[in-house]
C-alpha positions as CSV (number, residue, x, y, z in Angstrom):
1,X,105.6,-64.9,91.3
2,X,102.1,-65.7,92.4
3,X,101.0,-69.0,91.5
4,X,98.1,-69.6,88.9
5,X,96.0,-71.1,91.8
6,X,96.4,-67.8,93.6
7,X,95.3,-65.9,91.1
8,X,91.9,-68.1,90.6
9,X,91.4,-67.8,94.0
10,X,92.0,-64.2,94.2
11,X,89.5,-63.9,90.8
12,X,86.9,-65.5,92.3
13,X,87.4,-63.6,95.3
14,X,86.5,-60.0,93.7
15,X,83.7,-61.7,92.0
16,X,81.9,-62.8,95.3
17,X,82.4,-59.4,96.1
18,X,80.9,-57.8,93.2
19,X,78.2,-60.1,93.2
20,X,77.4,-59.1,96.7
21,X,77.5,-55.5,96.2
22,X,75.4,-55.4,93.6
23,X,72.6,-57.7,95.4
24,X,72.4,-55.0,98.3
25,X,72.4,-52.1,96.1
26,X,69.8,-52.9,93.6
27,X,66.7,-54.5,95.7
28,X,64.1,-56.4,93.2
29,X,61.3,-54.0,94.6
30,X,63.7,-50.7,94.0
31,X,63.3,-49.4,89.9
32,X,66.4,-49.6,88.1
33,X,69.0,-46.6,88.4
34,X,68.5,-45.8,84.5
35,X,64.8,-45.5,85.1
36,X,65.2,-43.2,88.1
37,X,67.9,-41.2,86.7
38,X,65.9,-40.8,83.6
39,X,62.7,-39.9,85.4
40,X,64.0,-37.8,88.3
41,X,66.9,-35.8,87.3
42,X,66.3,-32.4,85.1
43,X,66.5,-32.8,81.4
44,X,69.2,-30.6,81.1
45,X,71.7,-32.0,83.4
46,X,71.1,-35.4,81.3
47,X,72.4,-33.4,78.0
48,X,75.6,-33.3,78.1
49,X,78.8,-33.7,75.5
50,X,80.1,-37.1,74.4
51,X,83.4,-38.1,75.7
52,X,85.9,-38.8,73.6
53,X,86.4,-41.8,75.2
54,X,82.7,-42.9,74.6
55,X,82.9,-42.5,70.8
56,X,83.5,-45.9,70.4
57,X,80.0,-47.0,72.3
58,X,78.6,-45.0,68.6
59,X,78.3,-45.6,65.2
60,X,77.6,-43.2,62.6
61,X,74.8,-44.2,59.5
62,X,75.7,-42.8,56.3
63,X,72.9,-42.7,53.4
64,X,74.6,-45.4,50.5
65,X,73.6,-43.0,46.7
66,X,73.3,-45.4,43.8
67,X,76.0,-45.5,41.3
68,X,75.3,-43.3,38.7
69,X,76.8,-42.7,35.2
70,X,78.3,-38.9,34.5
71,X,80.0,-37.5,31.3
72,X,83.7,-36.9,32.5
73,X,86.0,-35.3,29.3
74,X,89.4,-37.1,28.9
75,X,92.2,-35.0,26.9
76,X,94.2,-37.3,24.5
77,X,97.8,-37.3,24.4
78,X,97.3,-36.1,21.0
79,X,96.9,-32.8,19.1
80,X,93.0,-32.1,18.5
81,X,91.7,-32.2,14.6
82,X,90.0,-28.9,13.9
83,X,86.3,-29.7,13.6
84,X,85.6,-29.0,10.2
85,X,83.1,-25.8,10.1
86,X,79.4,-26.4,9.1
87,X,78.7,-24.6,5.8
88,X,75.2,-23.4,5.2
89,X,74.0,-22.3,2.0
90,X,74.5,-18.5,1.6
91,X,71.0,-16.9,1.6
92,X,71.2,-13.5,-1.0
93,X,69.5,-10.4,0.6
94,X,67.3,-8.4,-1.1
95,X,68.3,-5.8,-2.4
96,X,66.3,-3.2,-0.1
97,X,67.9,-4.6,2.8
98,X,71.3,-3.4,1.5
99,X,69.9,0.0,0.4
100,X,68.0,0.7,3.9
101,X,71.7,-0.5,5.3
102,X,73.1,2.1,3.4
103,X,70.7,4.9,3.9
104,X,71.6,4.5,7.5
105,X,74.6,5.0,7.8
106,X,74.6,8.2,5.3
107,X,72.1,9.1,7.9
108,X,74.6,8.3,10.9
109,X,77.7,9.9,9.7
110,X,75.9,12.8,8.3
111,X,77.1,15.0,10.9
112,X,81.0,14.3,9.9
113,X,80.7,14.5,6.2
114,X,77.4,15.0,4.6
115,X,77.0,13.2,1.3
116,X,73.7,14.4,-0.4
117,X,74.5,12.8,-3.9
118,X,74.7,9.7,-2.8
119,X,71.4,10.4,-0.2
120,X,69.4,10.7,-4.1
121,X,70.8,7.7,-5.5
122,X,69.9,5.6,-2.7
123,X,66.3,7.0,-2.1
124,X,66.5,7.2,-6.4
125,X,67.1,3.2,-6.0
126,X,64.8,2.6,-3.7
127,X,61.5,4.1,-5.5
128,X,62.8,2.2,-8.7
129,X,63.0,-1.1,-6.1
130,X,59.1,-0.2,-5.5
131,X,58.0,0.2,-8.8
132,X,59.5,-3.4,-10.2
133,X,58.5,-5.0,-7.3
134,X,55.1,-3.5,-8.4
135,X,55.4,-4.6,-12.0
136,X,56.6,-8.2,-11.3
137,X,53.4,-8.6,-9.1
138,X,51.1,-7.0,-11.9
139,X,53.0,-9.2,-14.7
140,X,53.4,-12.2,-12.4
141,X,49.2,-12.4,-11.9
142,X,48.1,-11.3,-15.5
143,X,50.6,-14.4,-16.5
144,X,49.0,-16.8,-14.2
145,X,45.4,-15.8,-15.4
146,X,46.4,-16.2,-19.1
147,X,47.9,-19.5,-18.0
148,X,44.6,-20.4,-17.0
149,X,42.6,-19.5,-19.5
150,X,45.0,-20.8,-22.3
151,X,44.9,-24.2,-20.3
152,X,45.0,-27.4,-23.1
153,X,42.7,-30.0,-22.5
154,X,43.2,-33.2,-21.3
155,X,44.4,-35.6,-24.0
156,X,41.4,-37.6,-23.5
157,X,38.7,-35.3,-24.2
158,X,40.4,-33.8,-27.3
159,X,40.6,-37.6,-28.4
160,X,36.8,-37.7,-27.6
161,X,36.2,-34.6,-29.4
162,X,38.3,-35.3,-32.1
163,X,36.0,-38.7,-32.4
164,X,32.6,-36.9,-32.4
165,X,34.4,-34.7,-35.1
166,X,34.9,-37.9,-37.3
167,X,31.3,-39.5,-36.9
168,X,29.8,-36.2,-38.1
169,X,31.9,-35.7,-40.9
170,X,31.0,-39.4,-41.8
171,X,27.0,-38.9,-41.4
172,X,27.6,-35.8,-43.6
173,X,29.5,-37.7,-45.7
174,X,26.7,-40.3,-45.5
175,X,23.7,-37.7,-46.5
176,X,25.9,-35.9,-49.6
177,X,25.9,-39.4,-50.7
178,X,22.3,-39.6,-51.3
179,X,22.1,-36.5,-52.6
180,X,24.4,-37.5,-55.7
181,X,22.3,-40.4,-56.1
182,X,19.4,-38.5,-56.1
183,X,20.2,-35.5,-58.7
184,X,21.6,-38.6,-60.7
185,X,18.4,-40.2,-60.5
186,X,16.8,-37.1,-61.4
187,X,19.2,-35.5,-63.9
188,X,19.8,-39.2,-66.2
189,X,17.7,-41.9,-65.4
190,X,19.1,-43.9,-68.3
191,X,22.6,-43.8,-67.5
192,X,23.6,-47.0,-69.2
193,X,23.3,-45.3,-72.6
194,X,26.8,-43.4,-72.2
195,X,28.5,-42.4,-75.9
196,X,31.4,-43.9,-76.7
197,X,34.5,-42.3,-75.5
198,X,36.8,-40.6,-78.2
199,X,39.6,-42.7,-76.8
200,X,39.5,-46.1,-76.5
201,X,38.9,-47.1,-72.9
202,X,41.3,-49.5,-71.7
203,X,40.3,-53.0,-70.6
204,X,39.9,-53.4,-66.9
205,X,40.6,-56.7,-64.8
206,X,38.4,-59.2,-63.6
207,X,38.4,-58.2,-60.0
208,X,37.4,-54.4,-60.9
209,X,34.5,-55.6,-62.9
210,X,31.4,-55.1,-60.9
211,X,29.6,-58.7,-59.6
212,X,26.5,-59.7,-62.0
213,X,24.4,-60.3,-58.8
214,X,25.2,-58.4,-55.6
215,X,24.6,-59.6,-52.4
216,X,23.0,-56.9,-50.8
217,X,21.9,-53.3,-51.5
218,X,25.3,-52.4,-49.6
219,X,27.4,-54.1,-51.8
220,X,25.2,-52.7,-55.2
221,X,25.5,-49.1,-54.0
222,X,29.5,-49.5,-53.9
223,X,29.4,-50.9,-57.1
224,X,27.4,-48.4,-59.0
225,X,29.0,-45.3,-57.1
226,X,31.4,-43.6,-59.0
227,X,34.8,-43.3,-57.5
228,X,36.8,-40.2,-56.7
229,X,39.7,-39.4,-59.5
230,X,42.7,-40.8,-59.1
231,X,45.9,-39.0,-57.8
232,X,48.2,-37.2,-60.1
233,X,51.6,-38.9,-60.6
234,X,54.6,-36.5,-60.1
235,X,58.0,-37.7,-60.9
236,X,60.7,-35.1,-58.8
237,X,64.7,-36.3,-59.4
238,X,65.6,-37.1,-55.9
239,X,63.7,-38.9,-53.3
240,X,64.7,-36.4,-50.7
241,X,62.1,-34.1,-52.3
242,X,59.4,-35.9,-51.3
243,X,57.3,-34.8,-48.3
244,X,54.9,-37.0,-45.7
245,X,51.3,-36.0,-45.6
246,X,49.9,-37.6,-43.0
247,X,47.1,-35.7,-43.3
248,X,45.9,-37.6,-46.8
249,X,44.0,-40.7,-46.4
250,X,44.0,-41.4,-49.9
251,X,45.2,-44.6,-51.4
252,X,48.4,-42.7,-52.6
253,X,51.8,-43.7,-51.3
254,X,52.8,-41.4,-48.4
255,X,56.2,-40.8,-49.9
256,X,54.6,-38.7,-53.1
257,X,53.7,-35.1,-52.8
258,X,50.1,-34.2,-52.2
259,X,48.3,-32.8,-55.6
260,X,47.5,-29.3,-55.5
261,X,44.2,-27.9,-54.5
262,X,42.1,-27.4,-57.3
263,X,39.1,-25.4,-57.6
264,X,35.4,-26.4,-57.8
265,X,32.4,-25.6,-59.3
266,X,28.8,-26.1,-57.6
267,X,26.4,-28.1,-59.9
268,X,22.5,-28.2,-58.9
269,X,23.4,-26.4,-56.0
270,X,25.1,-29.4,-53.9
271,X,27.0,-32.0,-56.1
272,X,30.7,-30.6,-57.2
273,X,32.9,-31.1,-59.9
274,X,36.6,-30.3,-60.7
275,X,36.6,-26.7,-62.9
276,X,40.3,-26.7,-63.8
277,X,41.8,-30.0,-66.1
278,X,44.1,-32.8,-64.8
279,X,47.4,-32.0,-65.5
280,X,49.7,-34.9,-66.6
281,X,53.1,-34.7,-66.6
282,X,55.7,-37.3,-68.4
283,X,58.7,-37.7,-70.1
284,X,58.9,-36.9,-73.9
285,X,60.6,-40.1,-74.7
286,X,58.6,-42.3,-72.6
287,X,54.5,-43.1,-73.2
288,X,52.6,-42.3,-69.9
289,X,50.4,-45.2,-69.7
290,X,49.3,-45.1,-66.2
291,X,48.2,-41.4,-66.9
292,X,45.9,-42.6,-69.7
293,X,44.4,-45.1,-68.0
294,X,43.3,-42.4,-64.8
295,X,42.2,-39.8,-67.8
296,X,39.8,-42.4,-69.3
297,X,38.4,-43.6,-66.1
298,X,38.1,-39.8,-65.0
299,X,36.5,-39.2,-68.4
300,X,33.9,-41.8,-67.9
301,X,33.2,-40.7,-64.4
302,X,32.4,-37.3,-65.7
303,X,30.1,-38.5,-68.7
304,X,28.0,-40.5,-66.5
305,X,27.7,-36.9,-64.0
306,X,26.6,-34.8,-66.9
307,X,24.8,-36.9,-69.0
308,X,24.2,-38.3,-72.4
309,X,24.3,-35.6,-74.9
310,X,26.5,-33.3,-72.7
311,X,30.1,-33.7,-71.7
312,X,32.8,-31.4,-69.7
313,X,34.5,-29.0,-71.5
314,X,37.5,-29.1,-69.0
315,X,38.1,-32.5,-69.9
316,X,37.6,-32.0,-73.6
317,X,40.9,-29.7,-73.0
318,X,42.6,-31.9,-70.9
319,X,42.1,-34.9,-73.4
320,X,43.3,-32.8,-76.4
321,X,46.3,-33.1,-77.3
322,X,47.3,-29.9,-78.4
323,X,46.3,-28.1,-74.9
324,X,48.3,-30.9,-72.8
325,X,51.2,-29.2,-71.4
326,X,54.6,-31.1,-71.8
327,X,56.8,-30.8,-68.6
328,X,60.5,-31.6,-70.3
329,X,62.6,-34.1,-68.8
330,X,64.9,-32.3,-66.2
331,X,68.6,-31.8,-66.6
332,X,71.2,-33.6,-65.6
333,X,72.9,-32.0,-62.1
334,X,76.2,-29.7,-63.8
335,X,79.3,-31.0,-62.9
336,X,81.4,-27.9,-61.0
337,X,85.1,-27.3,-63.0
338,X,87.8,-28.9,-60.9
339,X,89.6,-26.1,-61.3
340,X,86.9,-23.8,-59.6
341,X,86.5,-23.2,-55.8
342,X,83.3,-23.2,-54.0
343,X,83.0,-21.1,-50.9
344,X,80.6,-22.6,-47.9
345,X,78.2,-20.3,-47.7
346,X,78.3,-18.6,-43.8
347,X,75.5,-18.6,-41.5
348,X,75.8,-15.0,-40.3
349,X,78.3,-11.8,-40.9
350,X,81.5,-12.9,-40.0
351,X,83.2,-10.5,-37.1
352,X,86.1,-8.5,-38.6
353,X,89.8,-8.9,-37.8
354,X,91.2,-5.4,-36.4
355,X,94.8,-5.3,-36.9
356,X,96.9,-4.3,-33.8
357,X,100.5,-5.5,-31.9
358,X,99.2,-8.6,-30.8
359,X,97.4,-9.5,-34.3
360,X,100.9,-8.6,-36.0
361,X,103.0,-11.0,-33.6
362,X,100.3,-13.8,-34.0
363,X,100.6,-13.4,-38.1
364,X,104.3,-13.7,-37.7
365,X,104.3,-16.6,-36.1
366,X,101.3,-18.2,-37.9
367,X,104.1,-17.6,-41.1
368,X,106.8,-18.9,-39.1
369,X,105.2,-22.1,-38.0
370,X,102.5,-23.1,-40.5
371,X,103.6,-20.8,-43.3
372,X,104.3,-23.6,-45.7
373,X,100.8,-25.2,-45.3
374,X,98.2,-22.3,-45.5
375,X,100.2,-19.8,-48.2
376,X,101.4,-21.0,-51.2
377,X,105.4,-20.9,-52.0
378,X,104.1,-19.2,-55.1
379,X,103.1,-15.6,-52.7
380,X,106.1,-16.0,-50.7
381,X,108.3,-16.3,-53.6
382,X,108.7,-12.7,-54.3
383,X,108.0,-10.3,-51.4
384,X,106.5,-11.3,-48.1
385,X,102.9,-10.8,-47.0
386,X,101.9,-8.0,-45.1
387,X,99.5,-8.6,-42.0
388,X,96.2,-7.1,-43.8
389,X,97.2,-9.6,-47.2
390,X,97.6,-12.8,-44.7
391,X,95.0,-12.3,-43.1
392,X,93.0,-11.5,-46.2
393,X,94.4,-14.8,-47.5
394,X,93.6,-17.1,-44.4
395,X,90.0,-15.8,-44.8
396,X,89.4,-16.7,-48.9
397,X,91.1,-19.9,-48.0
398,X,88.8,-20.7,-44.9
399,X,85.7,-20.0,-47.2
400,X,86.9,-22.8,-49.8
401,X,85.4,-26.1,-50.1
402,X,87.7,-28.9,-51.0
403,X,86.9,-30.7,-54.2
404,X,86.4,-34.4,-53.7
405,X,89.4,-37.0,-55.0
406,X,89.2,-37.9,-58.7
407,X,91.6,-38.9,-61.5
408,X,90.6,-36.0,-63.3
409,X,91.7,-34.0,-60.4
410,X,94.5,-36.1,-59.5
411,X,96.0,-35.8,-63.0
412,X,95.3,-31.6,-63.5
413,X,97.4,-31.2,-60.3
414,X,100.4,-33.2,-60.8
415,X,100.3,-31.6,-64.7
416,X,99.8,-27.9,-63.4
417,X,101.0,-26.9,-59.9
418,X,99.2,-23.0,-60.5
419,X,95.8,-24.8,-60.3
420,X,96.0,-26.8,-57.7
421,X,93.2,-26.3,-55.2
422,X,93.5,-26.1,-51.4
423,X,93.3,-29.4,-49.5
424,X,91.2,-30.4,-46.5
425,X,94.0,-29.6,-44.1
426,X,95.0,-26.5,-45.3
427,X,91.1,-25.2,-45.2
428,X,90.8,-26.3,-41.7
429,X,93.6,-24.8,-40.7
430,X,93.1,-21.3,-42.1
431,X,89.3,-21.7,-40.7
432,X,91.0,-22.8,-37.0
433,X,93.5,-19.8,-37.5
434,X,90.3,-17.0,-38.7
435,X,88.1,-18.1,-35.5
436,X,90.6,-17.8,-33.4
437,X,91.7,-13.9,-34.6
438,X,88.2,-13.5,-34.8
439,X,87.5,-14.1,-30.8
440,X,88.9,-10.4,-29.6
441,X,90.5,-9.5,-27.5
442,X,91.9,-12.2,-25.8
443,X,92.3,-14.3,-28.8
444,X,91.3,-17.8,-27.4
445,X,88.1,-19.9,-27.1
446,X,87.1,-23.4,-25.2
447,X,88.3,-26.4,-26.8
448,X,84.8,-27.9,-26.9
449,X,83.7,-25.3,-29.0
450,X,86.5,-25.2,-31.5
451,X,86.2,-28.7,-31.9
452,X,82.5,-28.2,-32.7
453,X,83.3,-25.7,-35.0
454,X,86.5,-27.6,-36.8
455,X,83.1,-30.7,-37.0
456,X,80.0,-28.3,-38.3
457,X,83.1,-26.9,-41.1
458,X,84.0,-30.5,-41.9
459,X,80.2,-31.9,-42.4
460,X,79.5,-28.8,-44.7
461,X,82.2,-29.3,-47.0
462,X,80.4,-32.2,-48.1
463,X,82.8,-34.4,-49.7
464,X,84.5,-37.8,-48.6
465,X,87.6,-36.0,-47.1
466,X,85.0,-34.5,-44.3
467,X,85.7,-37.8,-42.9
468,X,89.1,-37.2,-41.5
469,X,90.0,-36.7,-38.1
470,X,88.8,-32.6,-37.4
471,X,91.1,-32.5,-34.4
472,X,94.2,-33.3,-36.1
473,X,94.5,-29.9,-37.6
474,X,94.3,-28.1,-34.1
475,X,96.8,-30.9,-32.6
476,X,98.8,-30.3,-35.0
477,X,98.7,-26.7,-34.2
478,X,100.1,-27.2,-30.8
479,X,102.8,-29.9,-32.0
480,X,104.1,-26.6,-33.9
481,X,103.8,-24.4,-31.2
482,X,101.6,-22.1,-32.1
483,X,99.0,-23.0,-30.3
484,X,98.4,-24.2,-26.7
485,X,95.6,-25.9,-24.4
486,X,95.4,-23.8,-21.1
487,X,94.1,-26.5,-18.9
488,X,94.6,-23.9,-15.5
489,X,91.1,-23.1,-15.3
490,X,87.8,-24.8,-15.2
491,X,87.5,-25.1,-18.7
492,X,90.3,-26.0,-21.1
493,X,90.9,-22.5,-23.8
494,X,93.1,-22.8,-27.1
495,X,95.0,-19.7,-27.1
496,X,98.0,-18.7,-29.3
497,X,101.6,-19.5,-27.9
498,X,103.1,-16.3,-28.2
């Protein structure tokens, strides 16, 4: 094996060699052999394919894309959920639409079967479609242009009209006033000489006595003027008689009825004076003071309008005795026998009950069930009812009215059994049992509205025993089986078990 000398030697030995070549063959004043092989040789013997073997002396320059972001669907391992389905609101056609729809295809398969009949009703429909369309439109504007013109005003110019209203009833009032004083002036100058009254006039108090010296003209002309005459007292027996007039100003109580309109008869062309007498009612065996007192002060009044020597004959009738119409005490309310029964009077004609196979096998179990609480042992006791008699029965008993609790009462019942009258709980039953037959022909109705019923029966009986529970009649009912609350639906229905 060569030694590692040798092989330095032998190195630098080829190098020399190379070194020396390549000195002769490229001369410094010679241009390089990749100039002249470029500028001499024919393009196309330069183009050539690469070598395999030369692909390393490449290197290819791909174009780096930004990262970018895309929607990529992944399926879960478990079951999809159905979407639930978007509902929209269901839009109705009109009704040509579906007309048109079914002229066509009349029209379509006319060929297979003709139908001419139903051609006319559909063309029969359609003209009738055109005329209320018509109609609506015709009704629709005349009810917007009576909407217009019967258009309220605002609230605040009926306030401001109701305003100018007032201040020209006062200036009116304000002119008739002179007037009176005027024809006064002119009719009686001297009306401090009055005659004396027939009756004695009764002493007034200090504080309606007129002021010796008034302070201003103001204050002298509301002493001097006479005032209007006094409201009539009415006396009714019960306070619930009395009606509100808002209306009246006057310085009556609200609570009292207004006094009727009475008529009036012109003097000197402007002033007026009541034509008919004052009407006053009392009791025989009490003296009407109050009503004496208005009658002289409304006497006086009149003497000092007509004058010295001349005095009004309607209050020379009204003052006499004899001509005074008495009103006589009113009577004591009559106390209804115990022993009667009062039927609640009905709002409208009540529907007949029409007697079939269902009507018979409700009445038989009505007897069965509740037999003991709406017919009396003494009916049963010899024969039984027939359907038309029950039902007959049920109604006279659902038109009673209980009588309200008394010893009287108490003691009449426990003495005589025959006259014993119908309790609270047997009348709402046989009035429960009646609507119910009554609502043909499915024989039910919503609970709401037989509990409404079982309440408006129960406030018109009008006694303390409305107070009870109205539902416990109906639950009672259905403890018995003989009725039953159908809760299925959207609306709970009483119906009869059976």
């Amino acid at each position: 094996m060569a030694s590692l000398s040798d092989q330095i030697d032998r190195l630098s030995r080829v190098t020399r060699e190379i070194s020396a070549t390549a000195s002769n063959t490229a001369a410094p004043d010679s241009p390089a052999l990749f100039t002249a092989a470029l500028l001499d040789t024919h393009l196309g013997d330069l183009i050539r394919d690469i070598d395999p073997s030369e692909l390393g002396l490449f290197r290819l320059q791909q174009q780096h894309t930004e990262p970018s972001l895309a929607r990529t669907e992944f399926t879960p391992a478990t079951p999809l959920r159905r979407q639930p389905t978007r509902r929209e609101p269901k839009q109705d056609l009109d009704p040509e639409v579906y007309a048109r729809a079914a002229l066509r295809y009349i029209e379509q398969y006319e060929p297979i079967r003709p139908m001419p009949r139903a051609y006319d009703q559909i063309i029969t429909i359609l003209n009738r479609l055109n005329h209320v369309r018509a109609s609506i439109d015709s009704l629709s504007a005349s009810l917007e242009q009576v909407s217009v013109a019967d258009k309220a005003p605002p609230t605040k110019v009926r306030v401001q009209e109701e305003e100018r209203h007032i201040k020209d009833l006062q200036a009116r009032l304000a002119e008739l006033s002179k007037e009176r004083d005027n024809l006064d002036k002119r009719s009686n100058p001297a009306t401090s000489r009055q005659p004396k009254p027939e009756h004695p006039a009764p002493q007034k108090n200090a504080s309606q006595e007129s002021p010796s010296s008034p302070s201003s003209p103001q204050e002298e002309k509301f002493w001097t003027t006479p005032g209007e005459p006094s409201r009539v007292l009415r006396f009714s027996d019960n306070l619930l008689d009395e009606e509100v007039s808002l209306g009246d100003i006057s310085t009556g109580s609200f609570g009292s009825p207004p006094p009727s309109k009475l008529k009036t008869v012109k003097l000197f062309g402007d002033v007026t004076v009541l034509d008919e007498p004052i009407v006053i009612q009392h009791l025989e065996d009490q003296p009407a003071g109050n009503e004496v007192v208005e009658d002289a002060e409304h006497e006086d009044e009149k003497r000092a309008l007509f004058g010295k020597g001349s005095s009004s004959p309607t209050m020379d009738k009204t003052i006499s005795p004899k001509l005074s119409p008495v009103v006589p005490p009113p009577s004591p309310p009559s106390v209804p026998n115990l022993g009667e029964v009062t039927e609640t009077p009905k709002p409208g004609r009540q529907r007949k009950i029409r007697v079939n196979i269902e009507v018979e096998r409700i009445i038989s179990k009505i007897i069965s069930t509740v037999g003991d609480i709406v017919i009396p042992q003494s009916r049963t006791a010899t024969s039984s009812l027939s359907v038309s008699e029950t039902i007959e029965h049920l109604e006279l008993l659902a038109a009673q009215t209980p009588q309200p609790e008394s010893p009287i009462a108490s003691s009449s019942s426990i003495s005589g059994e025959g006259n014993a009258t119908p309790t609270f709980q047997q009348i709402q039953t046989a009035y429960l049992l009646v609507t119910l037959l009554s609502t043909s022909p499915h024989y039910s109705m919503p609970l709401n509205q037989v509990k409404e019923n079982l309440t408006l029966k129960a406030e018109s009986s009008g006694v303390p025993v409305a107070g009870q529970g109205t539902t416990r009649v109906l639950f009672q009912c259905v403890a018995k089986r003989l009725l039953k609350i159908d809760r299925g639906g959207r609306e709970q229905i009483v119906k009869f078990d059976i």
